[in-house]
C-alpha positions in Angstrom: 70.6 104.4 138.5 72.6 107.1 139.9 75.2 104.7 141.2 75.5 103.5 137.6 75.9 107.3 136.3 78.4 108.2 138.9 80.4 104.9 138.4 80.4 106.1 134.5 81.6 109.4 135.2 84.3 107.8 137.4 85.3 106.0 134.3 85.7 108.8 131.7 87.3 111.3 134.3 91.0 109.4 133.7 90.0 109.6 129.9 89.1 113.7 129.8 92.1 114.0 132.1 94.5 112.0 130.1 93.6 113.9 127.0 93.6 117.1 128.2 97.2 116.5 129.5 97.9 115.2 125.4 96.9 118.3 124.0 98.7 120.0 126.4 101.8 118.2 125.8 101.6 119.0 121.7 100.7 122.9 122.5 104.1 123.0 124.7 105.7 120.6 121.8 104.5 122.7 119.1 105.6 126.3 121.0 109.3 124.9 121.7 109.8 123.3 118.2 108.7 127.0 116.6 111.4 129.0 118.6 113.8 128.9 115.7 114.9 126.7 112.8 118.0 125.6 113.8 116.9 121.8 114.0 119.7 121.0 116.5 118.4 123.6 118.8 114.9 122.5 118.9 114.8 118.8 117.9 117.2 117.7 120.9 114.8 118.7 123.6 111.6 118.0 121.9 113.0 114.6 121.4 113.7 113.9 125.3 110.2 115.5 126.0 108.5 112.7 124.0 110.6 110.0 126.0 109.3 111.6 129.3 105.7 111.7 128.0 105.3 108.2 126.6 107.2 106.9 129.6 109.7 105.0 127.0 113.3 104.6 127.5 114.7 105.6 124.5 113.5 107.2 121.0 114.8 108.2 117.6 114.4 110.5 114.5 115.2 109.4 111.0 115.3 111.0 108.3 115.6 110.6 104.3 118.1 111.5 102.1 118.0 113.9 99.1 117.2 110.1 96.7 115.0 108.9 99.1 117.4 105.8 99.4 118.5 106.0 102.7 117.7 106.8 106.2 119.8 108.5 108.3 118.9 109.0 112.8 120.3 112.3 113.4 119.0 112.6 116.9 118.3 110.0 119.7 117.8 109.8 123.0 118.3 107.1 125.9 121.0 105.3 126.9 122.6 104.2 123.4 124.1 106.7 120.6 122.5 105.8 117.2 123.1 109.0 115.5 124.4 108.5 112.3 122.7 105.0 111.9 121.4 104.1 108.3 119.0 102.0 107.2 117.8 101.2 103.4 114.2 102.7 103.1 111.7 99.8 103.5 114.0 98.0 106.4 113.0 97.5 109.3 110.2 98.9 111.3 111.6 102.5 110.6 111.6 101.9 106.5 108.5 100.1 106.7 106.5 103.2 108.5 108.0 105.0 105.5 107.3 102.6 102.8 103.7 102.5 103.8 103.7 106.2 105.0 101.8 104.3 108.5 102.2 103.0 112.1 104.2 100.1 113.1 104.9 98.3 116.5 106.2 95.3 117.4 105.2 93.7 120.9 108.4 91.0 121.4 110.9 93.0 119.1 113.6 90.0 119.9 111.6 87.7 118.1 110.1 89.9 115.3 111.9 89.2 111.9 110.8 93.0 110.7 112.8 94.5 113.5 116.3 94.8 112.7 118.3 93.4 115.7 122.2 94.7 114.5 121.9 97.6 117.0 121.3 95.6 119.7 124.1 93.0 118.4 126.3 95.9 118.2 125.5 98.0 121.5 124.2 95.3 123.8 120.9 97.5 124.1 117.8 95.1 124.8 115.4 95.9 122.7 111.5 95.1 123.4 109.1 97.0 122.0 109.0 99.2 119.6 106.8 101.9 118.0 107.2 104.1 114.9 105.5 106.2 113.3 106.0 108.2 109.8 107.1 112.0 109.9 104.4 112.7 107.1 104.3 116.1 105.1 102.2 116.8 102.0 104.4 115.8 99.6 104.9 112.3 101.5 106.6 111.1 104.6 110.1 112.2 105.0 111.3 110.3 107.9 110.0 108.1 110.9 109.9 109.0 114.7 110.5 105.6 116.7 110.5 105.3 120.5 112.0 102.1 122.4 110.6 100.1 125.6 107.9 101.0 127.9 109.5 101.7 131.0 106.6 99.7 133.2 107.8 96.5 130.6 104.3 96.6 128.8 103.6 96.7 125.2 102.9 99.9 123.2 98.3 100.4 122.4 96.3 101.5 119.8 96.6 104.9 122.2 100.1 105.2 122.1 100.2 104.7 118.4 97.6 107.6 117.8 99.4 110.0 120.3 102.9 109.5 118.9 101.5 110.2 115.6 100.0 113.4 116.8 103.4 114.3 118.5 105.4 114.1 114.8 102.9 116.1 112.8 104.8 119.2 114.5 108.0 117.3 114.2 107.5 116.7 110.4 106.0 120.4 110.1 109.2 122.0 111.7 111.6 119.6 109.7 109.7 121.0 106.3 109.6 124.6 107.6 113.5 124.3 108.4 114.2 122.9 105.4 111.9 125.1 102.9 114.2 127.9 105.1 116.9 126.1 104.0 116.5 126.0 100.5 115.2 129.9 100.8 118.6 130.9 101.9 120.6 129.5 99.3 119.1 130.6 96.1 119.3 133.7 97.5 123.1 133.4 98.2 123.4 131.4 94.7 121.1 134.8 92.8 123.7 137.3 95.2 126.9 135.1 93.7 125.7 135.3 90.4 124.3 138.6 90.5 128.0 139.2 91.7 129.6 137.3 88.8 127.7 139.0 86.6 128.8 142.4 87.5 132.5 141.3 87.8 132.0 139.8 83.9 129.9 143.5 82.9 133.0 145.3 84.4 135.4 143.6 81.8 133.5 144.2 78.6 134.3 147.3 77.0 132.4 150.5 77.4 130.7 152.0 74.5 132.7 154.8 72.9 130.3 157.2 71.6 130.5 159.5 68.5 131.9 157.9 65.5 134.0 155.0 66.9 134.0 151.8 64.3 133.3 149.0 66.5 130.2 148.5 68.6 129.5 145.2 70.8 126.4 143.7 73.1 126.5 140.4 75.2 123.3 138.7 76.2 123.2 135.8 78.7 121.2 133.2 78.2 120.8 133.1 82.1 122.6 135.0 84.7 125.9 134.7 83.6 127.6 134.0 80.1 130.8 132.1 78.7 130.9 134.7 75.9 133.2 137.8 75.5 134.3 140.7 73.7 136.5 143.1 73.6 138.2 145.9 71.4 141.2 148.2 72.7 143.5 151.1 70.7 147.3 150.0 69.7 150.0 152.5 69.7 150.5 152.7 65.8 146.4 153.9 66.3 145.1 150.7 64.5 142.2 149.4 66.2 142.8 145.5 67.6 139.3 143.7 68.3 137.8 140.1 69.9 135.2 138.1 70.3 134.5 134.7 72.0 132.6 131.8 73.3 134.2 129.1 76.2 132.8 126.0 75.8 130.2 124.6 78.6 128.3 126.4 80.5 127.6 128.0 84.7 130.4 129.1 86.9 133.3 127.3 85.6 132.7 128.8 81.6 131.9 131.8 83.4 135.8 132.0 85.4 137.4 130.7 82.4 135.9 133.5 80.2 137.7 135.9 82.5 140.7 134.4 82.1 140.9 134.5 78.5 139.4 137.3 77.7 142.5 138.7 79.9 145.0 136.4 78.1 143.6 137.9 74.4 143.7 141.3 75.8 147.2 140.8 76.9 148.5 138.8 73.6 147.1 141.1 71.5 148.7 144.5 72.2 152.1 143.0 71.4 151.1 140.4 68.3 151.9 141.2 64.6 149.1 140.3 63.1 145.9 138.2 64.1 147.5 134.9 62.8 150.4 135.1 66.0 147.8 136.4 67.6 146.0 133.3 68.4 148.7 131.2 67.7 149.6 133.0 70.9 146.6 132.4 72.9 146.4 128.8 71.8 150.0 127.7 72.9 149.1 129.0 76.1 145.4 127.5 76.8 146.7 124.2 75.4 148.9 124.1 78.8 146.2 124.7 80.9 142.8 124.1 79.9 141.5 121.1 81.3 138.6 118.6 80.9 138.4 118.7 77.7 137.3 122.5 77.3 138.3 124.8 74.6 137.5 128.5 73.3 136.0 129.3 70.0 137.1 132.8 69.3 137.9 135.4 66.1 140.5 138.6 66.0 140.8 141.1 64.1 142.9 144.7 63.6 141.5 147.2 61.4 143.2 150.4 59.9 140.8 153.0 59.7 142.8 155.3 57.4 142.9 152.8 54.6 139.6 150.8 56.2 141.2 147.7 55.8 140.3 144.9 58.7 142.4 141.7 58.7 140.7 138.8 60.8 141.3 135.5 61.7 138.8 132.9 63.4 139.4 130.4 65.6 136.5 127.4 65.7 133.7 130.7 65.5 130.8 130.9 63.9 131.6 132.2 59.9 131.6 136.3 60.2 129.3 137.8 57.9 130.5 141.0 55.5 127.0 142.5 54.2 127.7 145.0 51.3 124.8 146.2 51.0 123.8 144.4 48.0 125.1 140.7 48.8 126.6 138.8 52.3 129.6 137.2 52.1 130.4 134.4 54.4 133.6 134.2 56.0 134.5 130.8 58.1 136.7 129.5 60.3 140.3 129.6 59.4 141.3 127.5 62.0 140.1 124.8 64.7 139.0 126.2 68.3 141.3 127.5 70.8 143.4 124.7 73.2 143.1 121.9 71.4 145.7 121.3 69.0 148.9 122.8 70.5 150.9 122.9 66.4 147.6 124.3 64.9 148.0 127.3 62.4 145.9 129.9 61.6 145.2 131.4 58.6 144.2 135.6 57.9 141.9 137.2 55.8 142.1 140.6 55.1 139.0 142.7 54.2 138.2 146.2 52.3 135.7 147.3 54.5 134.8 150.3 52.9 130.8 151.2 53.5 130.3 148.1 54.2 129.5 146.2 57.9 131.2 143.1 59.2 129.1 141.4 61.9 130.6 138.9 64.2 127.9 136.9 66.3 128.3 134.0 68.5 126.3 130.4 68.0 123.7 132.3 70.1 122.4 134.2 67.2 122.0 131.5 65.1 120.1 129.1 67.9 117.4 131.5 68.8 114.5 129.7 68.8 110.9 131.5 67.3 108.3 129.8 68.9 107.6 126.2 67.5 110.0 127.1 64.6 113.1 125.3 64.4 116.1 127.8 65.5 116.8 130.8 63.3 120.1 130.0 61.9 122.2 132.0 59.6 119.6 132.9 57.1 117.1 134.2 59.6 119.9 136.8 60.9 120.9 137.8 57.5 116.9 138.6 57.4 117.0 140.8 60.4 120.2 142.7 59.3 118.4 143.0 56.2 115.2 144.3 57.7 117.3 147.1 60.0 120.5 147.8 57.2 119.4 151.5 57.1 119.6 152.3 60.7 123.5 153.7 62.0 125.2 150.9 63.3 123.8 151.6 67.0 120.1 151.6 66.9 120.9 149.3 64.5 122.7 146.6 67.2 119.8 147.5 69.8 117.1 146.6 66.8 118.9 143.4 66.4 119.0 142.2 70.2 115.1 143.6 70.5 114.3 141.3 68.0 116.5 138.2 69.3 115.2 139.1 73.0 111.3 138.7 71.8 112.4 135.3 70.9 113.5 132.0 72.9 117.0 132.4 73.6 119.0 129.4 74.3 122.2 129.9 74.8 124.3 133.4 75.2 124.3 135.6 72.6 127.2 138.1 71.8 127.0 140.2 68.5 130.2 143.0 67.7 129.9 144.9 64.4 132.6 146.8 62.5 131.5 149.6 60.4 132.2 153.5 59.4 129.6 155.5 60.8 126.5 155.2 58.7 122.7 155.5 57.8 119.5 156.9 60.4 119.8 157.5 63.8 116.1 157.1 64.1 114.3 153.9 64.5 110.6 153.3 63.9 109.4 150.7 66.7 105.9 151.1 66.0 103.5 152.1 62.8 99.8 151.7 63.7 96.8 152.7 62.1 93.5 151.7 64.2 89.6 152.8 64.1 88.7 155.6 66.5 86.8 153.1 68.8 87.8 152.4 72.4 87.7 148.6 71.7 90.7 148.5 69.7 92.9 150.3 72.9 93.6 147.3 74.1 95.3 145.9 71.2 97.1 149.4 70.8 98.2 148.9 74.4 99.3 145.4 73.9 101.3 146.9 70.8 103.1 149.6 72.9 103.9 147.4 75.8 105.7 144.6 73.4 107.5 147.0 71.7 108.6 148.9 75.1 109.1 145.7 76.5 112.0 145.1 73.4 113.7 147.9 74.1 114.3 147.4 77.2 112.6 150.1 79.1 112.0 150.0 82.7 108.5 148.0 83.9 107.1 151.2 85.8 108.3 153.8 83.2 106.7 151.3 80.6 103.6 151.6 82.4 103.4 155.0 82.2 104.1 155.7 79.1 101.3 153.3 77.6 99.0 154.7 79.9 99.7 158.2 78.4 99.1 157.0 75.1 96.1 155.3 76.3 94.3 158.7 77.8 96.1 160.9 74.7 93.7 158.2 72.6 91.3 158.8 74.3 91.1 162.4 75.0 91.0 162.5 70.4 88.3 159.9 70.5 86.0 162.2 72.9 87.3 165.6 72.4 88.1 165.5 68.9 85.7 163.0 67.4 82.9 163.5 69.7 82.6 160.1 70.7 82.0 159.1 66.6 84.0 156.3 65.5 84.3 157.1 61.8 87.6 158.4 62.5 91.1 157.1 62.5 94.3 157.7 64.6 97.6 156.9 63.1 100.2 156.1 66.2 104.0 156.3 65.3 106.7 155.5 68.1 110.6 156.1 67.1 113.6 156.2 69.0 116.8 158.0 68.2 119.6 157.2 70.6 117.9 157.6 74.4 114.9 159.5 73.0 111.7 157.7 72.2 109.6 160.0 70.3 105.2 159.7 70.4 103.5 161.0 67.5 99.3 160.5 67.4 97.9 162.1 64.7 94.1 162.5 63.6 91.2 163.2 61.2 89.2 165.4 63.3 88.1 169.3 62.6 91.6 171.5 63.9 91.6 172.2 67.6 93.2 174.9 69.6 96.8 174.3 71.1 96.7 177.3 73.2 93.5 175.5 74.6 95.2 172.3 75.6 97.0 172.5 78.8 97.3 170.9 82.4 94.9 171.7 84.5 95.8 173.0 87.4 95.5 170.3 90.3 94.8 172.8 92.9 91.1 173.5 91.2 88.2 171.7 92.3 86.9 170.3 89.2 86.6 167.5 86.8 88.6 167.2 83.3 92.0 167.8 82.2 93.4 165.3 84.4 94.8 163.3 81.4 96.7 166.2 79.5 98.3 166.7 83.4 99.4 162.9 83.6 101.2 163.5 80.1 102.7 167.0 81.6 104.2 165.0 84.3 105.6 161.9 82.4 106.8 163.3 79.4 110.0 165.4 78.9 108.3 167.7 76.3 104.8 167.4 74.1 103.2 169.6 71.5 99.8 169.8 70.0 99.7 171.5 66.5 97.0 171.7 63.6 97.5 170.2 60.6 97.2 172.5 57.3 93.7 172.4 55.4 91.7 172.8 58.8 91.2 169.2 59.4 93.5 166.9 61.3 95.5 167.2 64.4 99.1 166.3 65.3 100.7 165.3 69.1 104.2 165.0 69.6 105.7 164.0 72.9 109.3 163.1 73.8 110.8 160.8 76.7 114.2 160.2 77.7 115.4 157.1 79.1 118.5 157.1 81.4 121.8 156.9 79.8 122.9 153.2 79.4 125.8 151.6 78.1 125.9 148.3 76.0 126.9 146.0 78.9 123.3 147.1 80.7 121.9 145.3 77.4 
């Protein structure tokens, strides 16, 4: 009996050893393969290892291409170069590990019919046995790892199968890692280029001229960069010369054409005598050079503000839109797009602009899409001009893009108006009559945060301006109500220019502004917290008492940072 436990023990000591020297090997595999992600660094080596450790003579890596067609060996070892070798996936005993994603050997490789013998045709190799195994990642195998001949002549086990599928797990894992890294690194060089082209195209709009200049412009990219431009520049008898613009296509190449003839409009259009040779102009010279079949849809214009006379001519753009107030008038193309038809004439149309606006907009505008709705088209814009006619042409342009952004854009928008300064400065973004009861804050704050979210207000500052609403609420619902919720608030937000304006105002018995101020944060006690927060967010606030000795009125102001209509 011991005899028989000491002859077993005998047995299993090779088999402890032999897999203690296994998981050895894939620690040391595993550490070498993590030192960096430069594949050829790291793959070489760890290749030549596995030779040495399954005693083979040679061994290879495949891998798949980007269709999952082919397979590629980009590194081998032993005494023949493959690298470069490609097989069609399913061929061979490489393709068929990665068709069936498992293990395949062959015992007598020269008279296997799965193993494909044109290598050894081709280098004179000999060829005997051969075992491969799938790189396998979560998302399927991505290439095989094969090794060539046992050096002692045998045939590859069960053993060896198992151990040379342990060995690619960190193979396959490294592979996926570099890669992912891969892919890592160029988005973010793709966001920096188009972060970049972005700025480049921002720096070539126009800025906004402030005070009572006519013309006001905003373009908004569907994506990071847009094929639309505009533009508006002083000639030297003081008439006013403007442009708008949309290259067909879309990504980098509308994007570097829109630079080029916004340039070429610019240029033509200081010296032209009227929008007609304007774009006759322009055209002539795109026809030379545009290629694959692109073209520019564009409209021109010149305006005399001592008489307020605008003459216009469009090229291929969307029909401008002349609203006076108590009608629209359409006003279409007068000509086909830009760098098609070298002979093509143009035709003018001259407007009496008086009070009236002339908006320009490109086929953005008209393709926003509102949810499951089909796209807005020309009616639904004439709605929102409509809806925002009495603001001045500024808050007017940022009501217009607030409401286009809270849809689905597809496709870049650019909107230029022409109009005599007019109408409000003050825009109401939010009306809102609500119960005193805490349960309806969250709809208020849901309210505040879409309408901050529209204007374009920065996340954190957003934050903290519906979180000072929030605790002005509900300092009136405990302070001022006492907790009842018979009561009502009434919640106004406006903005005039850069200045959002707060107004809350109440039912509640009168209170006592002189009462109501920050605590000091130096004191060791509870309350007046909130009435601090809005001290330190807002630029100014007032409480005052409303005449008849019931109802209460806050007002608090906040600034944003000075923008321009290219941050739009």
């Amino acid at each position: 009996m011991k005899a028989a436990r000491s002859a077993a023990a005998s047995a299993r000591g090779p088999t402890r050893t032999d897999g203690r020297r296994a998981l050895g090997f894939l620690a040391d595999l595993s550490q070498s393969l993590a030192v960096s992600l430069d594949l050829k660094t790291t793959l070489g080596p760890a290749l030549d290892r596995i030779v040495d450790f399954m005693h083979a003579e040679a061994a290879s890596l495949f891998l798949l291409d980007a269709a999952g067609k082919l397979l590629e060996c980009k590194i081998c070892a032993g005494p023949v170069d493959i690298v470069g070798l490609k097989l069609e996936a399913g061929q061979g005993l490489v393709g068929r590990a990665v068709a069936e994603n498992a293990p395949q050997h062959s015992d007598d490789a020269r008279r296997d019919a799965r193993v494909n013998a044109r290598v050894d045709a081709e280098t004179g190799f000999v060829t005997r046995a051969l075992l491969c195994v799938p790189l396998a990642t979560a998302q399927g195998p991505i290439g095989a790892l094969e090794i060539i001949n046992r050096r002692d002549g045998g045939a590859f086990d069960a053993d060896d199968a198992e151990i040379l599928r342990l060995v690619a797990a960190p193979m396959a894992l490294a592979i996926n890692n570099a890669r992912l890294a891969l892919d890592v690194a160029e988005q973010e060089r793709i966001r920096r280029e188009m972060g970049l082209a972005r700025t480049i195209q921002k720096s070539l709009l126009p800025k906004r001229r402030r005070g009572k200049f006519p013309l006001i412009g905003v373009n908004l990219p569907a994506h990071e960069i847009s094929g639309d431009f505009y533009d508006y520049f002083d000639l030297p008898d003081g008439r006013i010369a403007f442009f708008i613009g949309d290259i067909s296509g879309k990504g980098l190449d509308a994007a570097f054409l829109m630079v080029r003839v916004a340039s070429l409009l610019r240029f033509s259009g200081k010296t032209a005598p009227a929008p007609s040779a304007w774009l006759r102009e322009a055209n002539a010279e795109l026809c030379k050079t545009l290629r694959n079949g692109r073209f520019v849809c564009a409209a021109v214009g010149i305006y005399d503000r001592a008489s307020r006379k605008a003459v216009i001519a469009n090229a291929g753009f969307p029909p401008a839109q002349l609203d006076r107030g108590t009608r629209f008038e359409e006003l279409p193309a007068d000509g086909p797009p830009l760098g098609i038809l070298a002979d093509a004439e143009y035709a003018e149309r001259t407007i009496d602009l008086g009070a009236a606006a002339l908006y320009l907009f490109s086929d953005g505008a008209i393709d926003v899409r509102d949810g499951p709705r089909a796209r807005l088209g020309t009616d639904g814009v004439r709605e929102l001009i409509r809806r925002h006619a009495p603001l001045a042409p500024e808050p007017r342009l940022r009501a217009l893009i607030g409401e286009l952004k809270r849809r689905r854009l597809v496709d870049d928008t650019t909107l230029l108006l022409l109009q005599e300064p007019c109408g409000s400065e003050v825009r109401e973004l939010i009306a809102l009559d609500f119960p005193a009861d805490p349960c309806e804050m969250r709809r208020v704050r849901a309210r505040l945060r879409n309408a901050l979210d529209a204007e374009d207000v920065a996340p954190a500052l957003r934050d903290r301006l519906v979180l000072v609403v929030d605790e002005a609420c509900t300092n009136i619902m405990r302070h001022a109500y006492c907790g009842a919720t018979a009561g009502a608030i009434a919640l106004r937000v406006t903005r005039e220019r850069d200045m959002l304006g707060f107004e809350l105002r109440d039912e509640a018995p009168c209170v006592d502004p002189a009462r109501i101020r920050p605590r000091d944060l130096s004191e060791c006690r509870s309350g007046g917290l909130g009435v601090a927060f809005i001290d330190a967010t807002m630029d100014s606030w007032c409480v005052e008492a409303l005449p008849g000795g019931r109802g209460n009125r806050l007002l608090m102001r906040k600034r944003l940072a000075a923008r321009t209509e290219n941050d739009e």
